[in-house]
TIVO-2410 file (N, C-alpha, C; in nm, 3 decimals):
# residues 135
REC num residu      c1      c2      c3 atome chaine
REC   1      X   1.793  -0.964  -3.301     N      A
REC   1      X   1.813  -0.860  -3.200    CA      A
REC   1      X   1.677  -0.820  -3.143     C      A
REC   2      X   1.684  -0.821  -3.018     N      A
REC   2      X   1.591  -0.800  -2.987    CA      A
REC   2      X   1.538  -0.603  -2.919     C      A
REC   3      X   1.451  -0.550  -3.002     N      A
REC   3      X   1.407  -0.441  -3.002    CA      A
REC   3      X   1.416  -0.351  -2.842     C      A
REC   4      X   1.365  -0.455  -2.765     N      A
REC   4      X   1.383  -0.395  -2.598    CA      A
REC   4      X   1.456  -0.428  -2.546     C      A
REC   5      X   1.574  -0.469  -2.602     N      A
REC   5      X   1.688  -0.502  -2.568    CA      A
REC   5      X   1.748  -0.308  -2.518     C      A
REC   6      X   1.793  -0.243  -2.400     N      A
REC   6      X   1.842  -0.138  -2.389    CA      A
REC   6      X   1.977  -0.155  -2.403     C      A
REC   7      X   2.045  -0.207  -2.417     N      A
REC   7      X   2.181  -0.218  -2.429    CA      A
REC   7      X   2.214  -0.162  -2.592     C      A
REC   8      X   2.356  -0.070  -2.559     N      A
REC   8      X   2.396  -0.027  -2.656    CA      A
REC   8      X   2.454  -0.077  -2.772     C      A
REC   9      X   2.365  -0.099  -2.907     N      A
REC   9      X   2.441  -0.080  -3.059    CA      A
REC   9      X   2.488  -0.046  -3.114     C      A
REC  10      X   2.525   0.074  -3.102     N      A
REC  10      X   2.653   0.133  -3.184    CA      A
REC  10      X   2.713   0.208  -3.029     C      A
REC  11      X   2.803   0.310  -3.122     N      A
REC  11      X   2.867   0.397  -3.053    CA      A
REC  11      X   2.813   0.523  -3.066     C      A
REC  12      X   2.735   0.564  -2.986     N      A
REC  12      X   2.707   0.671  -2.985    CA      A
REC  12      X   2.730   0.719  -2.834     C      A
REC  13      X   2.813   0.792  -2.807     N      A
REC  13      X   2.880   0.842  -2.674    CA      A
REC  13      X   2.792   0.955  -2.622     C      A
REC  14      X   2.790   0.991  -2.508     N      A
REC  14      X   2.737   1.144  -2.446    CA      A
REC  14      X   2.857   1.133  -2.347     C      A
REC  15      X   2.821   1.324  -2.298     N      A
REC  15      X   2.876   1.302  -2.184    CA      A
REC  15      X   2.786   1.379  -2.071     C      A
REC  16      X   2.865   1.344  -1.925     N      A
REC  16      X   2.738   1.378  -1.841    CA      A
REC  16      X   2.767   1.526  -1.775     C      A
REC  17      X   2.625   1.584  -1.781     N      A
REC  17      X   2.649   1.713  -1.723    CA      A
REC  17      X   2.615   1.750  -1.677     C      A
REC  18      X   2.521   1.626  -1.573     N      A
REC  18      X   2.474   1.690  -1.450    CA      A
REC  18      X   2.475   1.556  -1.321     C      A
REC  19      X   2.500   1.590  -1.236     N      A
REC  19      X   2.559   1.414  -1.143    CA      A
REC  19      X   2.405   1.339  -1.119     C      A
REC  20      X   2.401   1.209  -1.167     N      A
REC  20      X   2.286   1.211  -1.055    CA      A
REC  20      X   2.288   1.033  -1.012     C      A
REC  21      X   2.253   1.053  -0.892     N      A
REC  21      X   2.279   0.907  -0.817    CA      A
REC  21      X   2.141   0.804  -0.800     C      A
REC  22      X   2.104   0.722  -0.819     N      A
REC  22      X   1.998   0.635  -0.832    CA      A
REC  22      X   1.908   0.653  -0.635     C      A
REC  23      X   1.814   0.653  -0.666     N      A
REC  23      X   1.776   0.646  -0.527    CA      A
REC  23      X   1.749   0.491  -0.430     C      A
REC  24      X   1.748   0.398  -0.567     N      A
REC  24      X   1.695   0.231  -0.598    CA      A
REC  24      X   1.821   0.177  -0.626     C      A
REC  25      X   1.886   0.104  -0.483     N      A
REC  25      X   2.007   0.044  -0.515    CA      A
REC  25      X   1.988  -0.148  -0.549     C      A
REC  26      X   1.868  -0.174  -0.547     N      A
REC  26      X   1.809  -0.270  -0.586    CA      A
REC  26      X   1.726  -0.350  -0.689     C      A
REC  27      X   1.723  -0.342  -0.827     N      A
REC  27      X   1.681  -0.261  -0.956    CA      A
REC  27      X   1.591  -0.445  -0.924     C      A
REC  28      X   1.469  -0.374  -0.963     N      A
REC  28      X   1.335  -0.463  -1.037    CA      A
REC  28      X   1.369  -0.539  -1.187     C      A
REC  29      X   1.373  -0.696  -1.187     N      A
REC  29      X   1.403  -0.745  -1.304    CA      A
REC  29      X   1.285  -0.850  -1.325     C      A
REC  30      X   1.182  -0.768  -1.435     N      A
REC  30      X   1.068  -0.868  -1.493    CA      A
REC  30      X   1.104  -0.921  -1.616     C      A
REC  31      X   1.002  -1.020  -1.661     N      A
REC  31      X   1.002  -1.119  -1.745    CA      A
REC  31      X   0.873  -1.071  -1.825     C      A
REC  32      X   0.867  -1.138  -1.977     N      A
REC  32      X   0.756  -1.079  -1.999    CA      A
REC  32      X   0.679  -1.239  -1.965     C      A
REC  33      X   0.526  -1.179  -1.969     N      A
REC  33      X   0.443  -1.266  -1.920    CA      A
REC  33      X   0.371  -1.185  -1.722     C      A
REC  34      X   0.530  -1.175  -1.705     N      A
REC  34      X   0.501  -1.178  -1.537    CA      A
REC  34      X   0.395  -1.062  -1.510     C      A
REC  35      X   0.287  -1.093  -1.413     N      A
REC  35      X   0.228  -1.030  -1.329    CA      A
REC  35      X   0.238  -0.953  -1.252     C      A
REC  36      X   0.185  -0.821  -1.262     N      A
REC  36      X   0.249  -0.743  -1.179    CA      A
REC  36      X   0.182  -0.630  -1.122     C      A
REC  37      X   0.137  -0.568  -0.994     N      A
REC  37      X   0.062  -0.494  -0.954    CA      A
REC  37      X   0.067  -0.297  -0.973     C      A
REC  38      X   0.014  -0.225  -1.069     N      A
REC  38      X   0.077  -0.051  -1.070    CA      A
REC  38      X  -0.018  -0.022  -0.960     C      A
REC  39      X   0.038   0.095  -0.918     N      A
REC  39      X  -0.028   0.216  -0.815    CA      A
REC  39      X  -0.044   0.326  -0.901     C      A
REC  40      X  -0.120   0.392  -0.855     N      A
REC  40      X  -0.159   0.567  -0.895    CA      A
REC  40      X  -0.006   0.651  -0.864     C      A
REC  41      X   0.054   0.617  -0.809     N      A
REC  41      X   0.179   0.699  -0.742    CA      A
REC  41      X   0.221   0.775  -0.874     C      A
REC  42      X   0.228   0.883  -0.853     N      A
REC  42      X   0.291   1.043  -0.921    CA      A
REC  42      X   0.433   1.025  -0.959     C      A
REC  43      X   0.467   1.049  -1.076     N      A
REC  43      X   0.583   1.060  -1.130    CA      A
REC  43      X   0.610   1.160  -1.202     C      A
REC  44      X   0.771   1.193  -1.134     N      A
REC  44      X   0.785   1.360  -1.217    CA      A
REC  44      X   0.802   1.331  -1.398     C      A
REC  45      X   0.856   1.149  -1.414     N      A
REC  45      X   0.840   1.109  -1.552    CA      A
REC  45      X   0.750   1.087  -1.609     C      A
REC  46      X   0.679   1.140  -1.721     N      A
REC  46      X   0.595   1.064  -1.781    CA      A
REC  46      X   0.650   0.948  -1.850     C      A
REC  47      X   0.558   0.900  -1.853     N      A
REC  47      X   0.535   0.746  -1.968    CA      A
REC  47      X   0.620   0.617  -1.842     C      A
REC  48      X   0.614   0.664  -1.705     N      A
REC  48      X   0.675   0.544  -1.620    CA      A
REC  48      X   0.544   0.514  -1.546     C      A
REC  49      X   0.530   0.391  -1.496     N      A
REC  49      X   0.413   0.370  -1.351    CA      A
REC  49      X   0.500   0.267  -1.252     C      A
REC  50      X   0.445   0.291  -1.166     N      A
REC  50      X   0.513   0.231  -1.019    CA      A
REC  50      X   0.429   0.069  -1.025     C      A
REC  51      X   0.562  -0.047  -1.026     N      A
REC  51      X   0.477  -0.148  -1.019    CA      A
REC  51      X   0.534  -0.250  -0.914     C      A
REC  52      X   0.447  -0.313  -0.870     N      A
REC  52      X   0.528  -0.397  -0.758    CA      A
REC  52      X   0.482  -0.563  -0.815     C      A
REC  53      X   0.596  -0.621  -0.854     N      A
REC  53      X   0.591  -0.769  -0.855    CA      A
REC  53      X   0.553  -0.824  -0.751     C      A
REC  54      X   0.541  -0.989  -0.752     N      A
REC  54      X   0.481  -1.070  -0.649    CA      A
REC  54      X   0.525  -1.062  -0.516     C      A
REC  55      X   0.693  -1.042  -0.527     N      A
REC  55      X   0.744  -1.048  -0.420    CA      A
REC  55      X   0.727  -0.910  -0.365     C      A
REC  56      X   0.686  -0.866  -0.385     N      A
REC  56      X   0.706  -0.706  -0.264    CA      A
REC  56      X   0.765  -0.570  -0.344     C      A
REC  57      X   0.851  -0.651  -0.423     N      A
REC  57      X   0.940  -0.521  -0.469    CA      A
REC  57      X   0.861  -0.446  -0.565     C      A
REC  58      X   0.891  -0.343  -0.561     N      A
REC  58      X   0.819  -0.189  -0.670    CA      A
REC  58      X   0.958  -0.120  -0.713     C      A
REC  59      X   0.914  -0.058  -0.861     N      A
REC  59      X   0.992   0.006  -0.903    CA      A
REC  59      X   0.931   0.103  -1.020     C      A
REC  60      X   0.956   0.178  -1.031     N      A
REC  60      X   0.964   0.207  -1.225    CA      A
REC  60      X   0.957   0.181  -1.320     C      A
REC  61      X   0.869   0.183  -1.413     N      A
REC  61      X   0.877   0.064  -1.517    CA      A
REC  61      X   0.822   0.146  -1.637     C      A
REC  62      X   0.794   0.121  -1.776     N      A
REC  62      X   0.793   0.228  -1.907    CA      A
REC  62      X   0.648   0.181  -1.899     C      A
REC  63      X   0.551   0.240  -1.895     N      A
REC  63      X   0.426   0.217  -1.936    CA      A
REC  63      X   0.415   0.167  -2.068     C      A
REC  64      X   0.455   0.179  -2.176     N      A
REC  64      X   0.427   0.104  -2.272    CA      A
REC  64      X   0.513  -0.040  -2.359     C      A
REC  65      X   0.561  -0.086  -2.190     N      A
REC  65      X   0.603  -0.233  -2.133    CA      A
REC  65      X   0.512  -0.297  -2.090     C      A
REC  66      X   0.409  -0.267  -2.069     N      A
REC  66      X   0.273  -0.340  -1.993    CA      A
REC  66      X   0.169  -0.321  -2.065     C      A
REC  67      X   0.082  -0.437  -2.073     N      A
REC  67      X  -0.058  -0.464  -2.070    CA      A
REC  67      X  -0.111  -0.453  -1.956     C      A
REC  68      X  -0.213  -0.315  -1.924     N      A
REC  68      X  -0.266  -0.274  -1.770    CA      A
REC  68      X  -0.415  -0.266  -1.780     C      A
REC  69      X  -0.515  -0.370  -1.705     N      A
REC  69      X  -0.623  -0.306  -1.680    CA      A
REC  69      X  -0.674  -0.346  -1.515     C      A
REC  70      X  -0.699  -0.201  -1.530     N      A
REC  70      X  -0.675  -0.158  -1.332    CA      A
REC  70      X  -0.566  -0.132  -1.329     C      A
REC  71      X  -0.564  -0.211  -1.177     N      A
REC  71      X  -0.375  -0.199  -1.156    CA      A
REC  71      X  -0.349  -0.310  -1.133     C      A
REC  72      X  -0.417  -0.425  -1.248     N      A
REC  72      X  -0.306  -0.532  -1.299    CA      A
REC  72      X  -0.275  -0.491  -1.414     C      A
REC  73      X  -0.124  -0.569  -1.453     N      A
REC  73      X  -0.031  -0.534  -1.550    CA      A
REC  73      X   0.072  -0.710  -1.559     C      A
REC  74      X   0.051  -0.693  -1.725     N      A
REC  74      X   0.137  -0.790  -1.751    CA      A
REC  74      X   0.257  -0.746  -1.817     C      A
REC  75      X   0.400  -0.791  -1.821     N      A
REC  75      X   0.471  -0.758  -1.870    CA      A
REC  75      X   0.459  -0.783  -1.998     C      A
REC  76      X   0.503  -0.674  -2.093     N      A
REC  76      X   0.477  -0.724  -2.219    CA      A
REC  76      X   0.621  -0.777  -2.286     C      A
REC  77      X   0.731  -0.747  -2.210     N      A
REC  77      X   0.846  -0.780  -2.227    CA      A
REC  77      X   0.970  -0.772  -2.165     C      A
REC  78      X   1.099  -0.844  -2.140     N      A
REC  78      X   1.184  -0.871  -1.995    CA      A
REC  78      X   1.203  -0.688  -1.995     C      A
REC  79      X   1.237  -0.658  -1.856     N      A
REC  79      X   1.289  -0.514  -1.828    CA      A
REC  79      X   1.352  -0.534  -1.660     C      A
REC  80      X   1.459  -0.432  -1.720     N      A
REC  80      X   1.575  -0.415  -1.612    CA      A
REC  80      X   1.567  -0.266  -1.549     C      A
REC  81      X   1.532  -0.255  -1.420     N      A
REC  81      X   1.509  -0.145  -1.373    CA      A
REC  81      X   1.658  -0.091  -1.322     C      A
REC  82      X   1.762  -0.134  -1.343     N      A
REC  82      X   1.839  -0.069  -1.283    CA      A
REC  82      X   1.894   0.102  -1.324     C      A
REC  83      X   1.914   0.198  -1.233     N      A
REC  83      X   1.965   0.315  -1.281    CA      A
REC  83      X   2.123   0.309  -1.244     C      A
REC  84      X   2.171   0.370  -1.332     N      A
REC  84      X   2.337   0.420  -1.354    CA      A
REC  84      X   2.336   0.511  -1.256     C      A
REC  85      X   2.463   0.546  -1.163     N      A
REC  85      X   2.508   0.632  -1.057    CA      A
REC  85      X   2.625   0.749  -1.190     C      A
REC  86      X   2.604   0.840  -1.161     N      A
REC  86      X   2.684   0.932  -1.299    CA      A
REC  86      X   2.711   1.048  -1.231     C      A
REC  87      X   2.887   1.078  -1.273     N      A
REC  87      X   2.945   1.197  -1.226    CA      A
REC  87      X   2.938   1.277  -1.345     C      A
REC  88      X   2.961   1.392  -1.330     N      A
REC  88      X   3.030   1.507  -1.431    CA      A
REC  88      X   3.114   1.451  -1.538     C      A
REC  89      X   3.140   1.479  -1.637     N      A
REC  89      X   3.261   1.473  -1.705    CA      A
REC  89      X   3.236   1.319  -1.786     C      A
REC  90      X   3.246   1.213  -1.755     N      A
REC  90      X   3.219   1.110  -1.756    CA      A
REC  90      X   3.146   1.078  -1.827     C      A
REC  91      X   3.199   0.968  -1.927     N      A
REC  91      X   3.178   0.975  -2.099    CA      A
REC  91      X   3.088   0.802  -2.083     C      A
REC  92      X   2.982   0.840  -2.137     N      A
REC  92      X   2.874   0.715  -2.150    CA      A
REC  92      X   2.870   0.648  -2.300     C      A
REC  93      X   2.845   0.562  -2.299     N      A
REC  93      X   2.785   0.473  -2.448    CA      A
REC  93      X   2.676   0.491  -2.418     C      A
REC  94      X   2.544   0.560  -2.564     N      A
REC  94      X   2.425   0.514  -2.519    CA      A
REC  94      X   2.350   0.471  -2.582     C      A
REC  95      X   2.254   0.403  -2.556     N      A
REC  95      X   2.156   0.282  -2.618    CA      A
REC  95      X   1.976   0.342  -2.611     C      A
REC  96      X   1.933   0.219  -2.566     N      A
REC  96      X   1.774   0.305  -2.590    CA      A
REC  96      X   1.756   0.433  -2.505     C      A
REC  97      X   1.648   0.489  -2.580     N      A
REC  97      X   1.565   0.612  -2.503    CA      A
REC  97      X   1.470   0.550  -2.495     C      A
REC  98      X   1.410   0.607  -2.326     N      A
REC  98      X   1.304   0.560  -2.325    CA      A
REC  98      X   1.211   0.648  -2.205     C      A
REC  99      X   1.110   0.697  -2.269     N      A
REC  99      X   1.033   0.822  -2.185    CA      A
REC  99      X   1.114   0.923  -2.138     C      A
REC 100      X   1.211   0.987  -2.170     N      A
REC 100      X   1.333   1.072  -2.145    CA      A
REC 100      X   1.452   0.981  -2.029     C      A
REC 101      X   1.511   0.885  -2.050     N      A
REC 101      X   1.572   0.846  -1.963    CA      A
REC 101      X   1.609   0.763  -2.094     C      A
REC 102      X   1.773   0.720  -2.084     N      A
REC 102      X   1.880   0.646  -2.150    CA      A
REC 102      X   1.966   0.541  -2.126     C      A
REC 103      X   1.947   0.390  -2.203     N      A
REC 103      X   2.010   0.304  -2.112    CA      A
REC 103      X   2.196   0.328  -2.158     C      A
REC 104      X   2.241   0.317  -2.016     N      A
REC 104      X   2.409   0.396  -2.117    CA      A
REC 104      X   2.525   0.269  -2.013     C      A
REC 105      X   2.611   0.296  -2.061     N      A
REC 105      X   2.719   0.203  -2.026    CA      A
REC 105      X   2.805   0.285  -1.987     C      A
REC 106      X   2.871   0.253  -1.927     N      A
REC 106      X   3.032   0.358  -1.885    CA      A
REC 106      X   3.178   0.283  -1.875     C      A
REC 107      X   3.217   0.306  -1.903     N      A
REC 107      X   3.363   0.240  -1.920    CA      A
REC 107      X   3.396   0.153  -1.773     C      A
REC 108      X   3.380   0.132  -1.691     N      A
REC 108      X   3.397   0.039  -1.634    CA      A
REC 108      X   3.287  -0.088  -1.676     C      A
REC 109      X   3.224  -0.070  -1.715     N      A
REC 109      X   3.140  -0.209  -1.777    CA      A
REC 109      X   2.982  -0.214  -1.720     C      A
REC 110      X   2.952  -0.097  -1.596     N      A
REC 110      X   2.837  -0.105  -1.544    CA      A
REC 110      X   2.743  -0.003  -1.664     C      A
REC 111      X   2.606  -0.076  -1.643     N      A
REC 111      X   2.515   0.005  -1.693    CA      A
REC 111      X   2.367  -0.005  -1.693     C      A
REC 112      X   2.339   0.117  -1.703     N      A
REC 112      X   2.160   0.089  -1.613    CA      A
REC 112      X   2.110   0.222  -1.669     C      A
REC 113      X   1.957   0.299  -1.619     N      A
REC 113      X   1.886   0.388  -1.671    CA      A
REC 113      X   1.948   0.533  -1.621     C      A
REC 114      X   1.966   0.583  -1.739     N      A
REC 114      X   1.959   0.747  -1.670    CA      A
REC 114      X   1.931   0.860  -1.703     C      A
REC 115      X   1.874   0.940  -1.621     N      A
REC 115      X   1.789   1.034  -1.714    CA      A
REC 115      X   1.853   1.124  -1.817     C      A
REC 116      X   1.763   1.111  -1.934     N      A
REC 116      X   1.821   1.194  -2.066    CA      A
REC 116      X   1.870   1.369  -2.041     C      A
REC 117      X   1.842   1.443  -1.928     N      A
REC 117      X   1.873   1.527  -1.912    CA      A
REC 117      X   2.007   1.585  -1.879     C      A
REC 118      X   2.035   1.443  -1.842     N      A
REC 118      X   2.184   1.501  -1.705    CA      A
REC 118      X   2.287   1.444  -1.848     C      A
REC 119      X   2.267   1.407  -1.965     N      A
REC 119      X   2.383   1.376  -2.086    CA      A
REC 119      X   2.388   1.479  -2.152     C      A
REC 120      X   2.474   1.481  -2.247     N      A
REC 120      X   2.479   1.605  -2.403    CA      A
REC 120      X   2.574   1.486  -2.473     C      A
REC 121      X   2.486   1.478  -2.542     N      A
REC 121      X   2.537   1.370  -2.714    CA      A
REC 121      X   2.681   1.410  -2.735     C      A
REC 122      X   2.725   1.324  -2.746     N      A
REC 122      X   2.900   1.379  -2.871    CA      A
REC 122      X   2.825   1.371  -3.008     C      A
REC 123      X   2.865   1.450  -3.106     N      A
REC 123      X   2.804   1.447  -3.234    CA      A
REC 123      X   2.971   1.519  -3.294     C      A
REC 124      X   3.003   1.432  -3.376     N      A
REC 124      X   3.013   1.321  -3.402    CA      A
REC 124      X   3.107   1.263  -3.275     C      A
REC 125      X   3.140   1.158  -3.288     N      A
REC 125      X   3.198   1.066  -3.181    CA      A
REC 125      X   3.340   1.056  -3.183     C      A
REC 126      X   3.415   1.139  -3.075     N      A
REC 126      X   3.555   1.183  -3.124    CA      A
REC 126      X   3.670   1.045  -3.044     C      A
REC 127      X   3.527   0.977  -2.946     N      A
REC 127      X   3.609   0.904  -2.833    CA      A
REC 127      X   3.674   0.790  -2.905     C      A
REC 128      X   3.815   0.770  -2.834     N      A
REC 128      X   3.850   0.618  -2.895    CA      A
REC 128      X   3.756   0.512  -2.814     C      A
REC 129      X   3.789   0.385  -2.950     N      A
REC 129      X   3.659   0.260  -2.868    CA      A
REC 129      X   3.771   0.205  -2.857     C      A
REC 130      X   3.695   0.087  -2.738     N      A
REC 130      X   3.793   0.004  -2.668    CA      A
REC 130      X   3.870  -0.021  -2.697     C      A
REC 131      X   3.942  -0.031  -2.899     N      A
REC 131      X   4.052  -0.112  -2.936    CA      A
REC 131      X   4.161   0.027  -2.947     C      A
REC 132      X   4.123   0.165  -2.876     N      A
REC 132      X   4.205   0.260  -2.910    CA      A
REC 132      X   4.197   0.310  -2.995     C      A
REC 133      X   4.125   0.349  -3.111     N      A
REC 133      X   4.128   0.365  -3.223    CA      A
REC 133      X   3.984   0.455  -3.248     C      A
REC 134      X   4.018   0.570  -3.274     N      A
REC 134      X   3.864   0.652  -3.288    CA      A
REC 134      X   3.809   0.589  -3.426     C      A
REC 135      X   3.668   0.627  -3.412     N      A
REC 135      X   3.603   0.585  -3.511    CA      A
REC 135      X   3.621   0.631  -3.654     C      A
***
Protein backbone atom coordinates (compact mmCIF):
# COMPACT_ATOMS: atom_id res chain seq x y z
CA UNK A 1 0.00 0.00 0.00
CA UNK A 2 1.15 2.78 -0.87
CA UNK A 3 1.43 5.67 1.94
CA UNK A 4 0.37 8.71 -0.57
CA UNK A 5 -1.99 6.86 -1.83
CA UNK A 6 -5.23 9.50 -0.67
CA UNK A 7 -7.80 7.19 -1.27
CA UNK A 8 -9.83 5.85 1.46
CA UNK A 9 -8.94 2.67 3.89
CA UNK A 10 -11.30 2.15 6.07
CA UNK A 11 -14.56 3.60 6.80
CA UNK A 12 -14.40 6.41 8.40
CA UNK A 13 -17.42 8.68 7.24
CA UNK A 14 -17.94 12.64 7.90
CA UNK A 15 -20.48 14.66 7.02
CA UNK A 16 -20.48 18.00 5.27
CA UNK A 17 -21.31 21.18 6.88
CA UNK A 18 -20.41 23.65 4.96
CA UNK A 19 -20.91 23.63 0.78
CA UNK A 20 -17.95 24.25 -1.02
CA UNK A 21 -17.35 24.04 -4.82
CA UNK A 22 -13.78 23.61 -6.36
CA UNK A 23 -12.68 26.71 -8.23
CA UNK A 24 -10.17 24.14 -10.57
CA UNK A 25 -12.41 22.12 -12.76
CA UNK A 26 -9.26 20.70 -14.28
CA UNK A 27 -7.17 18.92 -11.49
CA UNK A 28 -3.12 18.78 -12.01
CA UNK A 29 -1.91 15.03 -12.17
CA UNK A 30 2.03 14.60 -11.38
CA UNK A 31 4.26 11.75 -11.31
CA UNK A 32 6.96 11.46 -9.01
CA UNK A 33 10.22 12.31 -10.58
CA UNK A 34 8.35 15.08 -12.72
CA UNK A 35 9.62 18.59 -12.89
CA UNK A 36 7.92 21.19 -11.95
CA UNK A 37 8.00 25.01 -11.60
CA UNK A 38 6.46 26.83 -7.69
CA UNK A 39 5.67 30.58 -7.51
CA UNK A 40 5.68 32.75 -4.35
CA UNK A 41 1.78 32.98 -4.83
CA UNK A 42 -0.07 33.34 -1.25
CA UNK A 43 -2.15 30.72 0.07
CA UNK A 44 -4.85 31.01 2.59
CA UNK A 45 -3.46 27.05 3.14
CA UNK A 46 -0.52 26.42 4.67
CA UNK A 47 1.75 23.57 3.81
CA UNK A 48 0.35 24.00 -0.19
CA UNK A 49 2.62 25.94 -3.07
CA UNK A 50 1.39 26.83 -6.48
CA UNK A 51 3.18 24.73 -9.11
CA UNK A 52 2.99 24.73 -12.74
CA UNK A 53 4.14 21.58 -14.74
CA UNK A 54 5.73 21.65 -18.20
CA UNK A 55 2.70 22.07 -19.91
CA UNK A 56 1.29 25.31 -18.57
CA UNK A 57 -0.94 23.99 -16.05
CA UNK A 58 -0.62 25.20 -12.18
CA UNK A 59 -2.28 24.03 -9.33
CA UNK A 60 -1.95 23.25 -5.62
CA UNK A 61 0.16 20.88 -4.49
CA UNK A 62 1.31 19.69 -0.51
CA UNK A 63 4.67 21.12 -0.03
CA UNK A 64 6.00 18.24 1.54
CA UNK A 65 5.38 16.33 -1.97
CA UNK A 66 8.33 18.13 -3.40
CA UNK A 67 11.94 18.41 -3.41
CA UNK A 68 12.23 22.48 -4.00
CA UNK A 69 15.27 24.53 -4.52
CA UNK A 70 14.21 27.93 -5.88
CA UNK A 71 11.26 27.47 -7.70
CA UNK A 72 12.32 24.22 -9.10
CA UNK A 73 10.58 21.29 -7.59
CA UNK A 74 10.63 17.67 -8.14
CA UNK A 75 7.88 15.54 -7.38
CA UNK A 76 8.63 13.42 -4.70
CA UNK A 77 5.61 11.33 -5.38
CA UNK A 78 2.36 10.75 -7.98
CA UNK A 79 -0.40 13.49 -6.74
CA UNK A 80 -3.88 14.18 -7.84
CA UNK A 81 -4.99 17.66 -7.56
CA UNK A 82 -8.43 17.19 -7.98
CA UNK A 83 -11.04 18.90 -5.41
CA UNK A 84 -14.54 17.34 -4.52
CA UNK A 85 -17.66 19.76 -5.28
CA UNK A 86 -19.72 19.15 -1.63
CA UNK A 87 -23.25 20.01 -0.53
CA UNK A 88 -24.65 20.11 3.01
CA UNK A 89 -25.83 17.04 4.49
CA UNK A 90 -23.91 14.74 2.33
CA UNK A 91 -22.11 11.87 3.84
CA UNK A 92 -18.28 11.39 2.66
CA UNK A 93 -15.76 8.40 3.15
CA UNK A 94 -12.55 9.84 4.27
CA UNK A 95 -9.01 9.05 3.60
CA UNK A 96 -5.81 11.13 3.92
CA UNK A 97 -5.39 14.50 5.66
CA UNK A 98 -3.36 16.57 4.29
CA UNK A 99 -2.36 20.30 5.40
CA UNK A 100 -6.09 20.66 6.60
CA UNK A 101 -7.80 19.41 3.50
CA UNK A 102 -9.24 15.57 3.12
CA UNK A 103 -9.17 13.18 0.32
CA UNK A 104 -13.03 11.85 0.62
CA UNK A 105 -15.25 9.86 -1.67
CA UNK A 106 -19.00 10.27 -1.86
CA UNK A 107 -21.37 7.81 -2.76
CA UNK A 108 -21.66 8.33 -6.22
CA UNK A 109 -18.04 7.11 -6.71
CA UNK A 110 -16.40 10.65 -7.33
CA UNK A 111 -13.58 11.81 -5.21
CA UNK A 112 -11.00 14.48 -4.85
CA UNK A 113 -9.59 17.14 -2.08
CA UNK A 114 -11.61 18.95 0.37
CA UNK A 115 -11.12 21.16 2.86
CA UNK A 116 -11.07 19.66 6.43
CA UNK A 117 -13.23 22.42 7.64
CA UNK A 118 -16.44 22.19 5.71
CA UNK A 119 -16.68 18.02 7.33
CA UNK A 120 -17.57 16.86 11.07
CA UNK A 121 -16.34 13.15 11.56
CA UNK A 122 -19.15 10.50 12.39
CA UNK A 123 -17.59 8.96 15.51
CA UNK A 124 -18.50 6.14 15.62
CA UNK A 125 -19.73 5.22 12.10
CA UNK A 126 -23.49 4.64 12.17
CA UNK A 127 -23.67 4.64 8.11
CA UNK A 128 -24.51 1.42 6.31
CA UNK A 129 -21.51 0.34 3.78
CA UNK A 130 -22.24 -0.50 0.45
CA UNK A 131 -23.35 -4.14 1.28
CA UNK A 132 -26.22 -2.46 3.56
CA UNK A 133 -25.11 -3.53 6.58
CA UNK A 134 -23.71 -1.03 9.30
CA UNK A 135 -20.56 -1.69 10.66
Amino acid sequence: MNENDPRPHNKTLGRVVSEYQSAYTDPLVIRAGEKLTASDRDSEWAGWVWCTNQMGKGRWVPEKYLARKGNVCTALCDYEATELAVRVGEILELGQEESDWVWCANRSGQSGWVPAEKIQRIFPTTEPDSSGEKP
